[in-house]
MIDO-828116 format. One line per field, with one value per residue: x, y, z of N, C-alpha, C, CB in turn; residue number from 0. Coordinates in steps of 0.05 Angstrom, whole numbers, always signed. Each point is the difference from the previous one (the first is absolute). Glycine has a CB too. Layout:
BEGIN
n.X (X:...) .
n.Y (Y:...) .
n.Z (Z:...) .
ca.X (X:...) .
ca.Y (Y:...) .
ca.Z (Z:...) .
c.X (X:...) .
c.Y (Y:...) .
c.Z (Z:...) .
cb.X (X:...) .
cb.Y (Y:...) .
cb.Z (Z:...) .
num (NUM:...) .
REM end
This chain:
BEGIN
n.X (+17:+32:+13:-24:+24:-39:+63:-15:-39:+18:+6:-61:-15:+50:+2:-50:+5:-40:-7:-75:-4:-44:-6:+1:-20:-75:-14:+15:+56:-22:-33:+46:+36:-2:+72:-60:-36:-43:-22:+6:-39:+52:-58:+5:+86:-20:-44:+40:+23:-34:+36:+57:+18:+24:+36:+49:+41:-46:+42:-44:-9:-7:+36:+46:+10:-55:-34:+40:+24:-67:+8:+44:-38:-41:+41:+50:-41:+4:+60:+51:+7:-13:+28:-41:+45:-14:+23:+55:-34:-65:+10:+24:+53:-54:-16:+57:+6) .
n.Y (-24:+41:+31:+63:+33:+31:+10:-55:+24:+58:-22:-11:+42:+21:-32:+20:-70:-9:-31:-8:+34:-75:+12:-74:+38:-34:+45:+23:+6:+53:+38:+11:+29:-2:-11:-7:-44:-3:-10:-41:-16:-37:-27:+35:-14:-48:+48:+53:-43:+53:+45:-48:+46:-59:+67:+2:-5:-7:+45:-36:+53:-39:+36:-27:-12:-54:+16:-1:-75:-13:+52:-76:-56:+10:+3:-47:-39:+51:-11:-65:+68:+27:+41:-14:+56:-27:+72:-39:+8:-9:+50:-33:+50:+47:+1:+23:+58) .
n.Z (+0:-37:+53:-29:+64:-12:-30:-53:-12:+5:-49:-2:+4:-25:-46:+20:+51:-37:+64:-28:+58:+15:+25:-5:+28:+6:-19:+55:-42:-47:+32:+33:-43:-83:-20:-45:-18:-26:+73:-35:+70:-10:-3:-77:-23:-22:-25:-44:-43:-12:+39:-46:-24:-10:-15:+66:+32:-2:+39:+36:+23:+32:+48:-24:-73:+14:-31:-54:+3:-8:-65:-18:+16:-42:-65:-20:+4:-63:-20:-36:-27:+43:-10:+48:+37:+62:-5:+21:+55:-54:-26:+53:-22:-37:+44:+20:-46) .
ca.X (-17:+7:+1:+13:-1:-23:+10:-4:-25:+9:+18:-22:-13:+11:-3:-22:-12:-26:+0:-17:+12:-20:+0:-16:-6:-21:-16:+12:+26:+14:-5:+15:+24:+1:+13:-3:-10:-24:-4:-7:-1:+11:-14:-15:+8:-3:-21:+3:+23:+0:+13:+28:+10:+18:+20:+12:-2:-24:+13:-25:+12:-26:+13:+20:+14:-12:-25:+7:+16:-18:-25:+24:-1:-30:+3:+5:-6:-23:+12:+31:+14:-1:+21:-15:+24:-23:+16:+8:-14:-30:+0:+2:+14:-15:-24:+13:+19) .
ca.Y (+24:+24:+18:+24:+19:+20:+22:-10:+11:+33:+4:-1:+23:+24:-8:+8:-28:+4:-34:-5:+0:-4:-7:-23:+6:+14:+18:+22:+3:+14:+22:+7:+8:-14:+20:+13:-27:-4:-28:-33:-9:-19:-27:-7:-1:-19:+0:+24:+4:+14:+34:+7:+0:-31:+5:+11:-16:+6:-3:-8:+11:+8:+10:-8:-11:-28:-4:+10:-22:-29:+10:-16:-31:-9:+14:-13:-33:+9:+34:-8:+18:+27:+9:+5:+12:+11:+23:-10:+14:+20:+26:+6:+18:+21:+12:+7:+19) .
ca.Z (+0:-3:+24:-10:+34:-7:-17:-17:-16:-5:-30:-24:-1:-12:-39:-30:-15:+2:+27:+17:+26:+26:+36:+6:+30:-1:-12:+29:+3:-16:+8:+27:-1:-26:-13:-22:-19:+2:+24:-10:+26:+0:+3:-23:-19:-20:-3:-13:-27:-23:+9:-3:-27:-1:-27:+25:+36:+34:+21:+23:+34:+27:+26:+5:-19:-3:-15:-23:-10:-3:-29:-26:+5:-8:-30:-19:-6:-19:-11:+3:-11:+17:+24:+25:+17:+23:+23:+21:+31:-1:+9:+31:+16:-2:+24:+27:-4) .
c.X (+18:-2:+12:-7:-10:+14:+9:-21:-10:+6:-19:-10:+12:+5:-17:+1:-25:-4:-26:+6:-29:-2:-22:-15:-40:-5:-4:+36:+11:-4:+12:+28:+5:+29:-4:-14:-32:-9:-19:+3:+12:-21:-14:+26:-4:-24:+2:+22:-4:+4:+32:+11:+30:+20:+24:+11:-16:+18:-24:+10:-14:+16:+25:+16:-1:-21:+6:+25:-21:-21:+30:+4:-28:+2:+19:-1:-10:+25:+33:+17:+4:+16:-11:+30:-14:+28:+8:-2:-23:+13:+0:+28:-8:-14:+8:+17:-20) .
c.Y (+25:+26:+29:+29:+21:+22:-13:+11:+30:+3:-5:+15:+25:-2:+0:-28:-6:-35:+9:-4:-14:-4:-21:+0:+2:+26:+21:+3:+28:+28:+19:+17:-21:+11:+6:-28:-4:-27:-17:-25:-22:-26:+5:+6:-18:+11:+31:+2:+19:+36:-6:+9:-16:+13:+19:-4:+11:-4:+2:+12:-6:+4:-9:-21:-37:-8:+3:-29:-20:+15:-24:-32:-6:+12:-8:-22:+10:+4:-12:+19:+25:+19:+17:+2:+8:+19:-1:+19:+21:+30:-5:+19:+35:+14:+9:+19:+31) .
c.Z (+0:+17:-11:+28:-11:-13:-30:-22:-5:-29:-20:-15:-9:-29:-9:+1:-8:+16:+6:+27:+12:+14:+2:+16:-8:+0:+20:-1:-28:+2:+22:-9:-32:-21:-31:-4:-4:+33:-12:+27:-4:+0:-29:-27:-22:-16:-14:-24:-22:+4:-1:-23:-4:-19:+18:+27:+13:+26:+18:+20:+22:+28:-1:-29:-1:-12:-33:-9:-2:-31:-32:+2:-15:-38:-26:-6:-35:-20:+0:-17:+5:+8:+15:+26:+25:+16:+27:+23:-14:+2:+28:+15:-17:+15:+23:-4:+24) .
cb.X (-37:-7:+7:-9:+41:-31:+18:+17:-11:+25:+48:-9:-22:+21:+21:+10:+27:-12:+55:-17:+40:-11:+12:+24:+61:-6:-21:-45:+2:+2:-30:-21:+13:-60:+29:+39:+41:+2:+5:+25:-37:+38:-7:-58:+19:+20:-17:-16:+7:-32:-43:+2:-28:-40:-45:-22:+41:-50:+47:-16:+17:-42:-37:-22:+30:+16:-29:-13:+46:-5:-31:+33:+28:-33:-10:+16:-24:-48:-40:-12:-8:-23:+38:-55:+31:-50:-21:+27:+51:-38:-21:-28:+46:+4:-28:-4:+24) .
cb.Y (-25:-22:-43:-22:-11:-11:+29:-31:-41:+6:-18:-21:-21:+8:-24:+46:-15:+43:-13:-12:+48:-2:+52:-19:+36:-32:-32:-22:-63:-37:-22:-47:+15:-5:-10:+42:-25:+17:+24:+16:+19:+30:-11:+15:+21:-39:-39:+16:-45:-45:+19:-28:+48:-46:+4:+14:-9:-26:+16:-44:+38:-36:+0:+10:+49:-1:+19:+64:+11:-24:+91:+45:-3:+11:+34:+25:-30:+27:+49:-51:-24:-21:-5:-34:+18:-52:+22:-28:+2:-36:+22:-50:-47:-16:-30:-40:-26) .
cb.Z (+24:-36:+36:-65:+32:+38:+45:+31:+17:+47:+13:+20:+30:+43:-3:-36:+23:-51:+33:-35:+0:-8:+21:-11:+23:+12:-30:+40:+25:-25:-20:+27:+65:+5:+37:-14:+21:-68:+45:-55:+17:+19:+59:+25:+27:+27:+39:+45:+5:-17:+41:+28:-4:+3:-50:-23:+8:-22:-15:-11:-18:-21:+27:+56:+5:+32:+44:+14:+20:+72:+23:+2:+51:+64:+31:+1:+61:+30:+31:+6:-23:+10:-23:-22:-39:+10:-22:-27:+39:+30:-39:+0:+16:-27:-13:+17:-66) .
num (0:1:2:3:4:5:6:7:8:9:10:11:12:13:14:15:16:17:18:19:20:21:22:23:24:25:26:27:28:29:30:31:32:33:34:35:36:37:38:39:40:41:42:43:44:45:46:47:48:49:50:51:52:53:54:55:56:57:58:59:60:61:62:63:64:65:66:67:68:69:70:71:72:73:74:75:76:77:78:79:80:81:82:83:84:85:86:87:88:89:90:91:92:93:94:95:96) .
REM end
C-alpha cells in the first residue's frame, strides 16, 4: 500500500497535481474538522465506486490513517490498477496544531 503525508500532499496541492482527495471518516466528523475532498463514509465506500475517479490518484483520509487503509483494502481487490494512497497518521496531528 502506498502511504503519502500531509506535506507530501501539500506539494501535491501546490504542483497543481491532479489527484482525487477522500475522507472515509463520517459526516459529523467531516463536518467538524476536514481538509477538503469529497466524503465517502467508509462503511459505504464499496457501494460508491462510481464517484471514483480511477483515471487519477486518489488519496484516502480520515483521523488517524486506519480506516482510510481498510477504505483501499476493501478497494484493490475491484480496482488492482489503481493508484490508491492513504494519508499516513490521518489528519489527527493536524488537529493538535
Amino acid at each position: 500500500m502506498k502511504h503519502l503525508t500531509f506535506t507530501e500532499l501539500q506539494q501535491w496541492q501546490t504542483e497543481g497535481r491532479n489527484f482525487q482527495l477522500i475522507d472515509v471518516r463520517e459526516r459529523s466528523e467531516h463536518e467538524h474538522f476536514n481538509i477538503g475532498g469529497l466524503l465517502i463514509p467508509l462503511n459505504v465506500v464499496t457501494r460508491h465506486i462510481d464517484q471514483l475517479q480511477l483515471d487519477r490518484p486518489i488519496v484516502f483520509y480520515c483521523k488517524r490513517g486506519i480506516r482510510s487503509q481498510i477504505a483501499i483494502q476493501r478497494l484493490m481487490p475491484r480496482f488492482p490498477q489503481a493508484d490508491f494512497y492513504n494519508l499516513q497518521d490521518g489528519i489527527l496531528p493536524l488537529t493538535k496544531l
